[in-house]
Structures are given as structure tokens and as C-alpha cells.
C-alpha atoms as an extended CHARMM CRD file, in Angstrom:
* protein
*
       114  EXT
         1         1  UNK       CA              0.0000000000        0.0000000000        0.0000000000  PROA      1               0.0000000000
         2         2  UNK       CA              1.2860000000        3.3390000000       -0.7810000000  PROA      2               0.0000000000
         3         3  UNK       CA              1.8810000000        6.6080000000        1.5690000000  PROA      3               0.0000000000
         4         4  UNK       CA             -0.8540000000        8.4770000000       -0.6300000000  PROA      4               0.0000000000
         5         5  UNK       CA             -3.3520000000        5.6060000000       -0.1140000000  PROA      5               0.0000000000
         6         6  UNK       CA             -3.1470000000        6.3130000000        3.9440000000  PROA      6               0.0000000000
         7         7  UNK       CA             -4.5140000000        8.9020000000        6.2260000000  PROA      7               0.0000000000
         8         8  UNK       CA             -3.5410000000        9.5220000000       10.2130000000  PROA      8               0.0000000000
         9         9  UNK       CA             -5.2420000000        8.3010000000       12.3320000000  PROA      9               0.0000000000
        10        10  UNK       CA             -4.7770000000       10.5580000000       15.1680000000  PROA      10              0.0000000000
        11        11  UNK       CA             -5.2330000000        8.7590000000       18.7590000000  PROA      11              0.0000000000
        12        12  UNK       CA             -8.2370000000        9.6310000000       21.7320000000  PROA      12              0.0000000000
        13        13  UNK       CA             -6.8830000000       12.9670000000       23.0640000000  PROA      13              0.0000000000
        14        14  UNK       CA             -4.9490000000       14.4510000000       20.0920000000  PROA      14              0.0000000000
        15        15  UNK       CA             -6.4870000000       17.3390000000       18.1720000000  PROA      15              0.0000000000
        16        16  UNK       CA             -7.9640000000       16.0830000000       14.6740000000  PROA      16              0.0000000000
        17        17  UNK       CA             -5.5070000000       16.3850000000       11.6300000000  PROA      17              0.0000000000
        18        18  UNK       CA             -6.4350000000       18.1940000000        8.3640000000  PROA      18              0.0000000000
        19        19  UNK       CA             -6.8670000000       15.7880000000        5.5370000000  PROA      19              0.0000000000
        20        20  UNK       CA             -3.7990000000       14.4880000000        4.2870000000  PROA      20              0.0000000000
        21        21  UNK       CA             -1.6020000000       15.7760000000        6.5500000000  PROA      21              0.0000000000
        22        22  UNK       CA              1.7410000000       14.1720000000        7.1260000000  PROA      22              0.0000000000
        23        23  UNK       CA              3.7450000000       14.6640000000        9.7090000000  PROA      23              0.0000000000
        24        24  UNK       CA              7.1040000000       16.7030000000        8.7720000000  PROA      24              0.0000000000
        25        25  UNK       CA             10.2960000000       14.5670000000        9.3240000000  PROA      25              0.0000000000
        26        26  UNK       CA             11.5480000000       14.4120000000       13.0110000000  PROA      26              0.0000000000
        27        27  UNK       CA              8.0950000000       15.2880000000       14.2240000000  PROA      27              0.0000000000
        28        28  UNK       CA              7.4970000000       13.7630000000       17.8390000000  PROA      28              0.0000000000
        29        29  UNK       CA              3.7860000000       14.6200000000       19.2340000000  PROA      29              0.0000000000
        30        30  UNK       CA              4.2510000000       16.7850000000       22.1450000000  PROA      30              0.0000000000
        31        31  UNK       CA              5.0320000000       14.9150000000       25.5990000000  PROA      31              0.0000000000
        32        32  UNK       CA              1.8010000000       16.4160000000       27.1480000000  PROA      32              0.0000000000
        33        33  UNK       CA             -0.5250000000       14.5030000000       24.8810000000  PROA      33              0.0000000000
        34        34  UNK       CA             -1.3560000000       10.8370000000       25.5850000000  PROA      34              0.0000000000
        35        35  UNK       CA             -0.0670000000        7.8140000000       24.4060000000  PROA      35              0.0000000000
        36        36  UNK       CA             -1.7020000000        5.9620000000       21.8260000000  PROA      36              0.0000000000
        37        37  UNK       CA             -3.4870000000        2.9280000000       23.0250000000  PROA      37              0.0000000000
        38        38  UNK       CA             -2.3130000000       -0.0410000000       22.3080000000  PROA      38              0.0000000000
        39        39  UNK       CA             -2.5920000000       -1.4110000000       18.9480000000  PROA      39              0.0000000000
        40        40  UNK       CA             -3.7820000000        1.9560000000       17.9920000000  PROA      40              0.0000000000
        41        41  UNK       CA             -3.4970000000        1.9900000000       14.0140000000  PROA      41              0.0000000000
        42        42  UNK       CA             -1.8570000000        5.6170000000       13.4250000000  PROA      42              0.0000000000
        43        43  UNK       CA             -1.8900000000        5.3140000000       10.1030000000  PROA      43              0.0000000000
        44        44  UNK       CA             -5.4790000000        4.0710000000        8.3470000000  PROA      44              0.0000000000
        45        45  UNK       CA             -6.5360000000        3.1500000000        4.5230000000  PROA      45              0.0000000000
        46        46  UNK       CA             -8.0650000000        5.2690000000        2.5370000000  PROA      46              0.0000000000
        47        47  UNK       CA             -8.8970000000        2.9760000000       -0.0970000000  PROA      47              0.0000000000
        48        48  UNK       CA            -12.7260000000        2.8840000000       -0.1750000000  PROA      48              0.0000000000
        49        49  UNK       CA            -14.1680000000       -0.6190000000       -0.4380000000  PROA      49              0.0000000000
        50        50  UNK       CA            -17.0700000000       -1.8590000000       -2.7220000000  PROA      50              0.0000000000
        51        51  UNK       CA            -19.0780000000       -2.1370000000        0.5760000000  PROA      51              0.0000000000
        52        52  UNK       CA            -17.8220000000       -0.8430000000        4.1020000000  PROA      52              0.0000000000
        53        53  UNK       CA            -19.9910000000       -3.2570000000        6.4780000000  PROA      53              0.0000000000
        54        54  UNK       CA            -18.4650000000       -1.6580000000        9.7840000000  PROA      54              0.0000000000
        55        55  UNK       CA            -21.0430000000        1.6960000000        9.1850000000  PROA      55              0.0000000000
        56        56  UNK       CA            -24.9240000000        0.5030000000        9.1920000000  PROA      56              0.0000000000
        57        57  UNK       CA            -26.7060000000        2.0900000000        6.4600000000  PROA      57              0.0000000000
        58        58  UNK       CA            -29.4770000000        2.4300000000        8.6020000000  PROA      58              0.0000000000
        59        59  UNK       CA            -30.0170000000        3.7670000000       12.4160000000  PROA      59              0.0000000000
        60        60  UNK       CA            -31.6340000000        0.9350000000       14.1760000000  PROA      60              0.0000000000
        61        61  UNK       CA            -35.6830000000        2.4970000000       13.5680000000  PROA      61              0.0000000000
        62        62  UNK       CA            -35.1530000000        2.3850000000       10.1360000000  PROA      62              0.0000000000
        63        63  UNK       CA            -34.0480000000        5.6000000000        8.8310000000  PROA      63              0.0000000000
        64        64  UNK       CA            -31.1940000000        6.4180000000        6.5440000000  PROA      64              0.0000000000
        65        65  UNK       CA            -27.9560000000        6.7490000000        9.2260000000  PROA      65              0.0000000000
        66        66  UNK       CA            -26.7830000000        9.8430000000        6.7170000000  PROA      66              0.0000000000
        67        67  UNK       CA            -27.2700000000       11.0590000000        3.8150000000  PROA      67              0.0000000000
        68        68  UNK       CA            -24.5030000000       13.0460000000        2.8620000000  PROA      68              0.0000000000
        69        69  UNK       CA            -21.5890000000       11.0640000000        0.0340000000  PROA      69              0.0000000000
        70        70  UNK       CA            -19.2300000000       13.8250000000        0.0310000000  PROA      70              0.0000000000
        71        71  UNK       CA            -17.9230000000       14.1400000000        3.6750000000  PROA      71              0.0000000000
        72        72  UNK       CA            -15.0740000000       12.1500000000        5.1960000000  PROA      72              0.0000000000
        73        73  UNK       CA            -14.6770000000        8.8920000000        6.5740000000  PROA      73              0.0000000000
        74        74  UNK       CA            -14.3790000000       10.2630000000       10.0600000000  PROA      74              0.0000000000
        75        75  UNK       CA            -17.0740000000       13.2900000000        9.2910000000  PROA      75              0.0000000000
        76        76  UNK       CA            -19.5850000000       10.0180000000        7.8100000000  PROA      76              0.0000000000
        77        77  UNK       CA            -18.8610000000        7.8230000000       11.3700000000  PROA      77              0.0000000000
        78        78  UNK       CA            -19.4750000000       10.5230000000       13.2720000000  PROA      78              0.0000000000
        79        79  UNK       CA            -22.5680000000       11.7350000000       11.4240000000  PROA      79              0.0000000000
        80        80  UNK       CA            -24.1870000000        7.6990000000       11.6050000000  PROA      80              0.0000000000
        81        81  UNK       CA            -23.2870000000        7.8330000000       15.4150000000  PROA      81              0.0000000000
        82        82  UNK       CA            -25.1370000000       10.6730000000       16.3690000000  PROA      82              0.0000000000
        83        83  UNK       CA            -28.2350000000        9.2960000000       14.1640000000  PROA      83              0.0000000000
        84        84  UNK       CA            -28.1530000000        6.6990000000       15.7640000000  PROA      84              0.0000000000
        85        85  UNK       CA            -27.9800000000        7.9120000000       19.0570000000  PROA      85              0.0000000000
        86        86  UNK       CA            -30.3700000000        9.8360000000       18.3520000000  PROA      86              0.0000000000
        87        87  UNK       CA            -32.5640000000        6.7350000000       17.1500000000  PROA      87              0.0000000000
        88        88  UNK       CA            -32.1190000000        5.1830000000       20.4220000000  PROA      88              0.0000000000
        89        89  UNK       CA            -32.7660000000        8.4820000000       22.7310000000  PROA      89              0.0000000000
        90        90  UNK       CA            -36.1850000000        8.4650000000       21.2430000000  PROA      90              0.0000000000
        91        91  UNK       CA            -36.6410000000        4.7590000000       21.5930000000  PROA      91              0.0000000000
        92        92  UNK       CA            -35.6040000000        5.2250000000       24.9410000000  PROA      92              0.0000000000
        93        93  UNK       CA            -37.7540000000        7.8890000000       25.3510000000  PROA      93              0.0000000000
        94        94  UNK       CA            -41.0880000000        6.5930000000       23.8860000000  PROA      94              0.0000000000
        95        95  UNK       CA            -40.6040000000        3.8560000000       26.1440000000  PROA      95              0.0000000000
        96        96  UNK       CA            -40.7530000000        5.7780000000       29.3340000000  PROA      96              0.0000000000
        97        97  UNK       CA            -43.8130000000        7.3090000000       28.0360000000  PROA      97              0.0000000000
        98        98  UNK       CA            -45.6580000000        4.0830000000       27.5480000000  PROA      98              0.0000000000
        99        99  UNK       CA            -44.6280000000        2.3490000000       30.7410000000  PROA      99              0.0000000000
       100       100  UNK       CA            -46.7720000000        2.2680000000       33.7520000000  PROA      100             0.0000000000
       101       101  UNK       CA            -44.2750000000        0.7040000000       35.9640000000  PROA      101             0.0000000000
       102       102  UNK       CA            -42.2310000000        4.0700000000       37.0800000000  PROA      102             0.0000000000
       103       103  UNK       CA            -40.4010000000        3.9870000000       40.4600000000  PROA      103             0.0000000000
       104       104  UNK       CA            -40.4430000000        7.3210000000       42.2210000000  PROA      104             0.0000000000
       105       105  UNK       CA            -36.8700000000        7.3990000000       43.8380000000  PROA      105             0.0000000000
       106       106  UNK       CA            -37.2260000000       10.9100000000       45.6070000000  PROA      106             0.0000000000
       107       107  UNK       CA            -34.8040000000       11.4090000000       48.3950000000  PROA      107             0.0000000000
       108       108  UNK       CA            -36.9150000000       13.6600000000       50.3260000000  PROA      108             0.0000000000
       109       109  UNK       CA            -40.4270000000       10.9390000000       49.7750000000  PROA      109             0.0000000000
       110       110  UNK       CA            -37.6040000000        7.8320000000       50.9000000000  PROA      110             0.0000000000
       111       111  UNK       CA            -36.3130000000       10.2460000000       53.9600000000  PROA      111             0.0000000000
       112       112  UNK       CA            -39.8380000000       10.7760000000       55.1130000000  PROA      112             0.0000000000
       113       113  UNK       CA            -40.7310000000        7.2300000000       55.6650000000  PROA      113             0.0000000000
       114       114  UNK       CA            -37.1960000000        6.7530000000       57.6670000000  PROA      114             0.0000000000
């Protein structure tokens, strides 16, 4: 695989790279930052696959995850997480308002009784 058919992959804690950067030679990230985890990938493909199967095409009620072709990679995951979260905050939600079966857990209700 060639250099121009990789992207950084910057690690949890380091600021987000501009596409296509590469880091000038002798560059060390500063000492404050964190390390990498281990068997952190630094440097990713950016070979696009016929079919990517680790990014759902759909949010888990159905709806498209995104809709947007022209972002990024990281711009795309981050785009089908939020739908999805979002998906499952008003799953979540719907399901409070059809249960019956709420518990009251009120400190000053519990104190009383004590």
C-alpha cells in the first residue's frame, strides 16, 4: 500500500488532523498529549471498499444513518453515530412514556418514611 493511499489516524486525546496531513520529518507529538493505546493503528486506509460493512446504512428504527456522500470517513462515522444515538434516545424515550411501571426514587419521599 502506498503513503498516498493512507490517512492519520490521530489517537483519543490528540487534536484532529487536516486531511492528508503528514507529519514533517523528526516530528514527535508533544510529551503532554497521551499515548496511543495499544494497537492503535496511526496510520489508516483510505482505499474505499465496494461495501464498508463496519457503518450501518441504517439507524436501528429504520431511517437512513446519513445522507450526505461527500464528507469524510471520520465526518460520515461521526454523522451515523449521532443518528443513531439519536434513534435510540427516542426509543428510549417513547418507552418511558408508555410504561406504567415508574419507580419514584425521591430522596426527600424515601427520607420521610425513615
Amino acid at each position: 500500500m502506498k503513503k498516498e493511499d493512507q490517512s492519520f489516524n490521530p489517537p483519543p486525546g490528540w487534536p484532529p488532523t487536516p486531511p492528508n496531513w503528514r507529519p514533517p520529518a523528526g516530528w514527535t507529538p508533544p510529551a503532554e498529549w497521551p499515548n496511543p493505546p495499544p494497537d492503535w493503528e496511526l496510520w489508516i486506509s483510505t482505499e474505499s471498499p465496494d461495501t464498508d460493512s463496519s457503518i450501518p446504512e441504517k439507524s436501528p428504527d429504520g431511517e437512513p444513518a446519513i445522507s450526505e456522500e461527500s464528507i469524510s470517513d471520520r465526518d460520515k462515522t461521526i454523522a451515523q453515530l449521532k443518528s443513531v444515538n439519536e434513534s435510540l434516545r427516542r426509543r428510549l424515550l417513547s418507552g418511558m412514556e408508555e410504561s406504567e411501571d415508574v419507580i419514584d426514587l425521591s430522596d426527600e419521599r424515601i427520607l420521610q418514611s425513615v
